[in-house]
C-alpha positions as CSV (number, residue, x, y, z in Angstrom):
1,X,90.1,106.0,83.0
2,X,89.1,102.6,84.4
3,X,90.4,102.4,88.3
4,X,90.0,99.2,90.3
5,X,90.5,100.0,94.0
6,X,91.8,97.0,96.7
7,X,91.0,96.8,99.9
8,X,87.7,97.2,102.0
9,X,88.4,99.7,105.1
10,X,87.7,103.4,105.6
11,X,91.2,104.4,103.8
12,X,89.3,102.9,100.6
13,X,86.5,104.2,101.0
14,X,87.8,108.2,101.8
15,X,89.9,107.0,98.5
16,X,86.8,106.0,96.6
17,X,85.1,109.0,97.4
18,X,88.3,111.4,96.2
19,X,88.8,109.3,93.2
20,X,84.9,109.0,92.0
21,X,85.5,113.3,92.0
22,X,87.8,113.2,89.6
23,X,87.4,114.4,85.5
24,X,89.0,111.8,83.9
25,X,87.5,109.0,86.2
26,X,85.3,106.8,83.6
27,X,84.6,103.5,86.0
28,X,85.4,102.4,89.2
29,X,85.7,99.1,90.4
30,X,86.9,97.8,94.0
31,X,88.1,94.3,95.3
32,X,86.3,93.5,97.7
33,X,85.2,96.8,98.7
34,X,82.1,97.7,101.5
35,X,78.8,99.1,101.4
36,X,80.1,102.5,101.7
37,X,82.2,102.1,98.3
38,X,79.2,100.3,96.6
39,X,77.6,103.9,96.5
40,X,80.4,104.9,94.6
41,X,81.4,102.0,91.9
42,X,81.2,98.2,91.5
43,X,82.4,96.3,94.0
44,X,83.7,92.8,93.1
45,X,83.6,89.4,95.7
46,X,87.9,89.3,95.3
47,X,90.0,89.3,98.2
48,X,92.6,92.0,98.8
49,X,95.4,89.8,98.9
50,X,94.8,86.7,96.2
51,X,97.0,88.3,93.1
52,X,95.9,85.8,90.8
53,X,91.8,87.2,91.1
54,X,93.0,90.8,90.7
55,X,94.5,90.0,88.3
56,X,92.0,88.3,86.2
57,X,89.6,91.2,87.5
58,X,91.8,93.8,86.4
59,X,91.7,92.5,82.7
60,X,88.1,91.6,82.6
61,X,87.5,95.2,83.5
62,X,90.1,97.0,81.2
63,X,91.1,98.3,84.2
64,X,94.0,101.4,83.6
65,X,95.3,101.6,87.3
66,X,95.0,99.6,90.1
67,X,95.5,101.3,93.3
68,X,96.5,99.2,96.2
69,X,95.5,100.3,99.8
70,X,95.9,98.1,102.2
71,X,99.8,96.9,103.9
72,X,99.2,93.3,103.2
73,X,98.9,93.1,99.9
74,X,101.5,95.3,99.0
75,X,104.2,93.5,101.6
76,X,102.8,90.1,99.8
77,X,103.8,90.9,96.4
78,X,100.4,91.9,94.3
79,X,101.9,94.7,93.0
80,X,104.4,93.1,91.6
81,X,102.0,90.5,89.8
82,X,100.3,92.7,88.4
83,X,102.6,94.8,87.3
84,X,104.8,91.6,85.8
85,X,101.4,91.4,83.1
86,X,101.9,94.9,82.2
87,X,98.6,96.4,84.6
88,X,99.6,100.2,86.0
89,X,99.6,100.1,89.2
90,X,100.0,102.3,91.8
91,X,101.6,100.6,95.2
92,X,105.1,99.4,96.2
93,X,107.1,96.2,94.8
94,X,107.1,93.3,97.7
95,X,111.0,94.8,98.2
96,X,110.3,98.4,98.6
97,X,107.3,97.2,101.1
98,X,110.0,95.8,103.1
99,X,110.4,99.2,104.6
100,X,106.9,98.5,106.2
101,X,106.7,94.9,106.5
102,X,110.1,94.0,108.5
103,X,111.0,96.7,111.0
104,X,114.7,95.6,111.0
105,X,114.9,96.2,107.2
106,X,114.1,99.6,107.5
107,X,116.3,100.0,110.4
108,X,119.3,99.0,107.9
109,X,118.1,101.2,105.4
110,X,117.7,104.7,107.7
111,X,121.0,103.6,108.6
112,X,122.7,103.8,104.9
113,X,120.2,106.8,104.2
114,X,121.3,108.6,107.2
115,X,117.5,109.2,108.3
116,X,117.4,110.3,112.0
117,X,115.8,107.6,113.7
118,X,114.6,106.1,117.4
119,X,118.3,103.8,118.2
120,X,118.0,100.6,118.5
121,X,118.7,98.8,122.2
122,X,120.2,95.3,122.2
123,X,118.9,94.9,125.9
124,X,115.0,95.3,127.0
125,X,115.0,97.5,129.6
126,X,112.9,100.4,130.3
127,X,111.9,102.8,129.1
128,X,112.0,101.5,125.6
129,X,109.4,100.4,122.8
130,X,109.1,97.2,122.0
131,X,107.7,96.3,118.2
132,X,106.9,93.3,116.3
133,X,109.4,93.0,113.6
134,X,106.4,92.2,111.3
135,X,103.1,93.7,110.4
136,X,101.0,93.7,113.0
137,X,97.9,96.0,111.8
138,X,99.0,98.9,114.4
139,X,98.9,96.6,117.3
140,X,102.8,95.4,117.2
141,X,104.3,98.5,119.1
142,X,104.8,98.5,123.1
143,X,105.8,101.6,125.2
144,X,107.8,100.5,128.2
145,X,108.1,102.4,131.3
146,X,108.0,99.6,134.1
147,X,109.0,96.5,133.9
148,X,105.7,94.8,134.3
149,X,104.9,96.8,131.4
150,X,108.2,95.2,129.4
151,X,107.2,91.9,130.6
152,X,103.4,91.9,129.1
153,X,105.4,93.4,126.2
154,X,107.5,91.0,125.0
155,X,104.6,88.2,125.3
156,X,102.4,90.0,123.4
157,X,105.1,90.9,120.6
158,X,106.1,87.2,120.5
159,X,102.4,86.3,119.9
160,X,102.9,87.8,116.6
161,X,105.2,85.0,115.9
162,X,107.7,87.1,114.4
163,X,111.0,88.8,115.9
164,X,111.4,92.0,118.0
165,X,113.0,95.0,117.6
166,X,114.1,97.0,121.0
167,X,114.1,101.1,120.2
168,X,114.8,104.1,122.7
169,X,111.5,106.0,124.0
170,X,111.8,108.9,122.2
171,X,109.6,111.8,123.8
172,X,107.4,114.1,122.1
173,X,104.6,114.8,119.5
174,X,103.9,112.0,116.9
175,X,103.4,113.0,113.6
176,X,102.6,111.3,110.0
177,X,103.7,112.8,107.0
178,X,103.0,111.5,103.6
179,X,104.9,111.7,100.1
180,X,103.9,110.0,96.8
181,X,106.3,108.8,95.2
182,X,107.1,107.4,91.4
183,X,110.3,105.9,92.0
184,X,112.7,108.5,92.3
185,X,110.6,112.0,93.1
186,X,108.5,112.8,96.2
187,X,105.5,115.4,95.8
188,X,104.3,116.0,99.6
189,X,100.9,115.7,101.1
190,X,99.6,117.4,104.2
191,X,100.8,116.5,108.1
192,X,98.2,114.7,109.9
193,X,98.5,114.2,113.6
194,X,96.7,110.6,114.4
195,X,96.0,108.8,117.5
196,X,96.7,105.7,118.4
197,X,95.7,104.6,121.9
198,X,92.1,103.4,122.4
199,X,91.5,105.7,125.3
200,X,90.9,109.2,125.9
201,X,93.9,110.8,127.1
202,X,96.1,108.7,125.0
203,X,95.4,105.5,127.5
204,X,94.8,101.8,126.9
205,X,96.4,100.0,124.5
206,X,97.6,100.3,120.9
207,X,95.0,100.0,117.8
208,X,95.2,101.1,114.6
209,X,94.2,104.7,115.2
210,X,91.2,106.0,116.6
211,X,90.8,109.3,114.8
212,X,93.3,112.2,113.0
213,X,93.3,115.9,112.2
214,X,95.0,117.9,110.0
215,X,96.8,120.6,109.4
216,X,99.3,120.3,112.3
217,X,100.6,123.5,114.0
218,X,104.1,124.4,112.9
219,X,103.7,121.8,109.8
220,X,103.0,123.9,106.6
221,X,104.6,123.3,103.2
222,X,108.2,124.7,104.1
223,X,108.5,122.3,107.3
224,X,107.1,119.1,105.2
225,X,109.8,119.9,102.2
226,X,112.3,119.8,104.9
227,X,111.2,116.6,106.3
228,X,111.0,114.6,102.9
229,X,114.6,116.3,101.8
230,X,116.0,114.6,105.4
231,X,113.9,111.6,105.2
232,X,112.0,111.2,102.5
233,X,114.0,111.6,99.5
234,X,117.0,110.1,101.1
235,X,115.5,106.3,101.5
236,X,113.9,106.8,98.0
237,X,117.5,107.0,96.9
238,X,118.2,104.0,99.3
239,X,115.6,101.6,97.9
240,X,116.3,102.3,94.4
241,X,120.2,101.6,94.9
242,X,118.7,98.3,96.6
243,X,117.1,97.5,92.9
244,X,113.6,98.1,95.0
245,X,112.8,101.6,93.5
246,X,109.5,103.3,95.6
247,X,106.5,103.2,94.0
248,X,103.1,104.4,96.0
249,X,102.7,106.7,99.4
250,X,105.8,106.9,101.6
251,X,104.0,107.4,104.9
252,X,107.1,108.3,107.7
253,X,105.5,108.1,111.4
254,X,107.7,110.7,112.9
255,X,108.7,112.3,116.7
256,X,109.2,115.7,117.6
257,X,111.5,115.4,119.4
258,X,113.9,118.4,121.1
259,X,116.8,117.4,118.5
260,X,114.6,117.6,115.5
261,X,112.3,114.9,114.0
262,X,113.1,111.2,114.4
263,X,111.5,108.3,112.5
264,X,109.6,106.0,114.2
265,X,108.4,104.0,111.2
266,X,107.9,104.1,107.6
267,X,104.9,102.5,106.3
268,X,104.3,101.7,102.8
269,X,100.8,102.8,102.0
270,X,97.9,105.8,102.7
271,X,97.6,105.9,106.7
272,X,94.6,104.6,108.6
273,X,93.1,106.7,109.4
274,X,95.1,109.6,108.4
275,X,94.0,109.8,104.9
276,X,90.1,110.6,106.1
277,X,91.0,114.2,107.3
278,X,94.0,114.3,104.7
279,X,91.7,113.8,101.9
280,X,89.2,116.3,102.6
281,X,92.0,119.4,102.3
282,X,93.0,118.2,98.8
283,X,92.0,120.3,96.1
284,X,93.9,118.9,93.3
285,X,93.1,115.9,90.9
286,X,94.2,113.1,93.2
287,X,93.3,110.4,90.1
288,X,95.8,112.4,88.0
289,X,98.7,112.4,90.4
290,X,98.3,108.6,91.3
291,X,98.5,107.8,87.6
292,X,101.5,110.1,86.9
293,X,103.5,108.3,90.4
294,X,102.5,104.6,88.7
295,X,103.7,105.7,85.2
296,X,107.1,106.3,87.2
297,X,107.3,110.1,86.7
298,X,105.6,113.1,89.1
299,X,107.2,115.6,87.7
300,X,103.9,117.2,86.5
301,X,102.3,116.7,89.5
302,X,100.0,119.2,91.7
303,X,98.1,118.2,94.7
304,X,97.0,121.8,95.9
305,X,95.5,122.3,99.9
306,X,92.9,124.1,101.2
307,X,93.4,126.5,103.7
308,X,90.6,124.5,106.3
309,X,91.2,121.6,108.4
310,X,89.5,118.0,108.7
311,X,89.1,116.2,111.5
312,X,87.9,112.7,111.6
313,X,86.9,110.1,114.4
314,X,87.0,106.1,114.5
315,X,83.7,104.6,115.7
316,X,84.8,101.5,116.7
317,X,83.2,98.4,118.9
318,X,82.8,98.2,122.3
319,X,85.1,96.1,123.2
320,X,88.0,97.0,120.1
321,X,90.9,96.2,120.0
322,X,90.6,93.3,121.9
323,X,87.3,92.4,119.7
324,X,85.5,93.2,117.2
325,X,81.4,93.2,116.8
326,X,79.4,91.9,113.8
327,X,75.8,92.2,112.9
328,X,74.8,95.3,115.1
329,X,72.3,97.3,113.1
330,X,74.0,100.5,112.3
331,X,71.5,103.8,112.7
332,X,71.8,107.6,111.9
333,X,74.5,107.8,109.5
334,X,72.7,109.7,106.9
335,X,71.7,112.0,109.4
336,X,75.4,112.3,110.3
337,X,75.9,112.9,106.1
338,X,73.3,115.3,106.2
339,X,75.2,117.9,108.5
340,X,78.0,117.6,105.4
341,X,80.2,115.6,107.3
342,X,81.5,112.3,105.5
343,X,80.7,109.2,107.2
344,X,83.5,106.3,105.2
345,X,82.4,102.6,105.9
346,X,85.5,100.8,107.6
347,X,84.0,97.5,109.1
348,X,80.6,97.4,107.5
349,X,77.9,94.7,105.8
350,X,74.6,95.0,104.3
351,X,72.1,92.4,106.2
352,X,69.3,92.9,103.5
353,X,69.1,96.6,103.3
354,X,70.2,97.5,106.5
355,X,73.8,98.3,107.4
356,X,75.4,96.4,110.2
357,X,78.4,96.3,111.9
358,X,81.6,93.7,110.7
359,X,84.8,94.5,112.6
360,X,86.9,96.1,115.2
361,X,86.7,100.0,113.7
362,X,83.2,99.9,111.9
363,X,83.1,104.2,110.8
364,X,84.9,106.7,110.2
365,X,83.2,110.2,110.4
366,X,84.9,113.1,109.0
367,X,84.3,116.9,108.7
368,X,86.0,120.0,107.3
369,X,86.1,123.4,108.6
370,X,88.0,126.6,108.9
371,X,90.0,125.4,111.7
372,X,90.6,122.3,113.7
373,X,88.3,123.7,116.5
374,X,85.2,123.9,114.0
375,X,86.2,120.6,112.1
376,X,86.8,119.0,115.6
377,X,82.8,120.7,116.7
378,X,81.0,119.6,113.1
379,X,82.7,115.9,113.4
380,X,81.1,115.3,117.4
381,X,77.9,116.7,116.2
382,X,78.0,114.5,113.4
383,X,79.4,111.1,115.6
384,X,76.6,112.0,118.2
385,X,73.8,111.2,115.3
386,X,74.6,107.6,114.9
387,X,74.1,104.8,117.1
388,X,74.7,101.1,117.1
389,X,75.3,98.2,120.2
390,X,78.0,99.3,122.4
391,X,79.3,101.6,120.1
392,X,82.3,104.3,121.0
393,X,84.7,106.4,120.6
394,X,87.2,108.5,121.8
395,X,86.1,112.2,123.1
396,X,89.3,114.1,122.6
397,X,90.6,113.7,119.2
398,X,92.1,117.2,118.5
399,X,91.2,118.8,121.4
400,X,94.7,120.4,121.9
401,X,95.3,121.4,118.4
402,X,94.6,125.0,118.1
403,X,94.6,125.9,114.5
């Protein structure tokens, strides 16, 4: 099988890797791709959101399924252009992306599924979230707790030019939990706790996540069935009544809270950067199931777990979010590799031969282990091998998950 791959961050990458495994796997091919992926398969100068190029790529190649990774793409249509010409393709229909790409729209349709879900406020006043309606790469959500806080908060959310959307502080753990999806049927993937605030501690603001581990305590395949039969399954059955039936990973960013789970979001694609630790604890043929879910029927499917964990930690630029860096020679990440952890490329170039820096999160180091506490120790070691200009990262990731 022929598989072109879009995007160009670490998600594509760790999907590379798990795809290039695969028996049936003949040829890969990404658009545009990173130095990482290059190791792996062809990488081809088209951006990941011009449907026309992939398009025209995807038939040069022969390809037999696109896989879409990245939110952009997906809420702008490509999937449905290239699935129009007849090209397999696994990744949600501009309408069922809705459920990422307007946070209103999925309001509305939680509210027809009956999902259990943060309420929205029609008054800002803390505590409350405050979110960009639109996407916002992980950087459109505000927690609220002063009102200097709501204040800063509704000028940055109005920088993103779209509307807002006012939700309860809900209180808890934050989970994600994945399903792939061919329409109609949800197979379920492995919880993955992620963290999203720059800071150790869970301080500073929002990015879009700064590492991830995986398995989460209490979260084993009875727990996740529950959660995709109260939330999954019943907006798959929404969106398909809409005439937008689900097709691709159905990520639902959940909160523990002390009635139960509550959604916080829905996103539309792999998480970022979830899918690094998630990944590594998947035994089945990946390649196989993403097929099945683009043909428009899992019931075959198998996508069995290891008993270990993964862990994995964003590397990011000094001064990310607010900036990224570009050009920094990158140092010591085949020493990382060579301790058998995986290092996946996220904001990477090749200057000559040498890798540099090119964006906000630049690496994503990831190891496995028998528990979280021996993933979390292999992945430090691992992070504590490279080196670039005013590199960091948080020093926490995991550190209370005792698995």
């Amino acid at each position: 099988m022929k598989v072109l791959l879009v995007g160009s961050g670490g998600r594509e990458h760790a999907l590379a890797w798990k795809l290039s495994q695969a028996p049936d796997l003949l040829e890969l091919h990404a658009a545009p791709g990173n130095p990482g992926i290059a190791t792996l398969g062809q990488c081809h100068p088209v951006h990941a959101e011009d449907g026309e190029g992939l398009l025209a790529l995807a038939g040069s190649l022969g390809a037999d399924l696109v896989v879409v990774g990245p939110e952009a793409p997906l809420v702008a249509g490509v999937a449905d252009e290239l699935r129009h010409a007849g090209v397999a393709v696994l990744g949600p229909s501009a309408g069922a992306a809705r459920i990422e790409g307007s946070k209103s729209f999925a309001k509305d349709v939680m509210r027809s599924a009956g999902v259990p879900a943060a309420e929205t406020l029609s008054i800002a006043r803390t505590p409350c979230v405050i979110k960009a309606d639109g996407l916002a790469a992980g950087k459109g959500v505000f927690v609220c707790h002063t009102q200097d806080e709501l204040d800063a908060a509704l000028r940055a959310a109005a920088a993103f030019g779209e509307s807002i959307v006012i939700e309860e502080l809900l209180e808890g753990d934050e989970i994600s939990v994945f399903a792939l999806c061919d329409g109609a049927h949800a197979l379920a993937l492995p919880a993955v706790q992620d963290f999203k605030r720059a800071n150790d501690g869970d301080t500073g603001p929002n990015t879009g996540g700064m590492g991830s581990y995986s398995p989460v305590v209490g979260f084993g395949t009875a727990e996740i069935e529950e959660v995709l039969d109260t939330v999954h399954r019943p907006v798959l059955k929404e969106l398909a009544a809409l005439g937008a039936p689900f097709v691709g990973v159905l990520f639902a960013g959940l909160m523990l809270t002390d009635d139960g789970p509550k959604v916080l979001e829905f996103n539309c694609r792999f998480g970022d950067p979830e899918t690094q630790s998630l990944l590594l604890l998947l035994e089945g043929d990946l390649l196989g199931a993403l097929s099945a879910a683009a043909a428009g029927d899992l019931s075959g499917g198998d996508l069995r777990v290891t008993d270990g964990a993964a862990v994995t930690v964003v590397v990011a630029a000094g001064d990310y979010p607010e900036q990224g860096d570009i050009g920094s020679p990158i140092d010591g990440i085949a020493a990382a590799e060579s301790t058998g952890a995986q290092v996946f490329h996220a904001g990477t170039a090749l200057l000559g031969e040498q890798v540099v820096t090119n964006g906000g999160r630049i690496l994503n180091v990831t190891a496995a282990g028998e528990t979280v506490a021996d993933a979390r120790e292999r992945v430090y070691a691992a992070c504590e091998l490279i080196s670039f200009q005013g590199m960091r990262y948080r020093r926490d990731i995991a550190a209370v998950a005792h698995v």
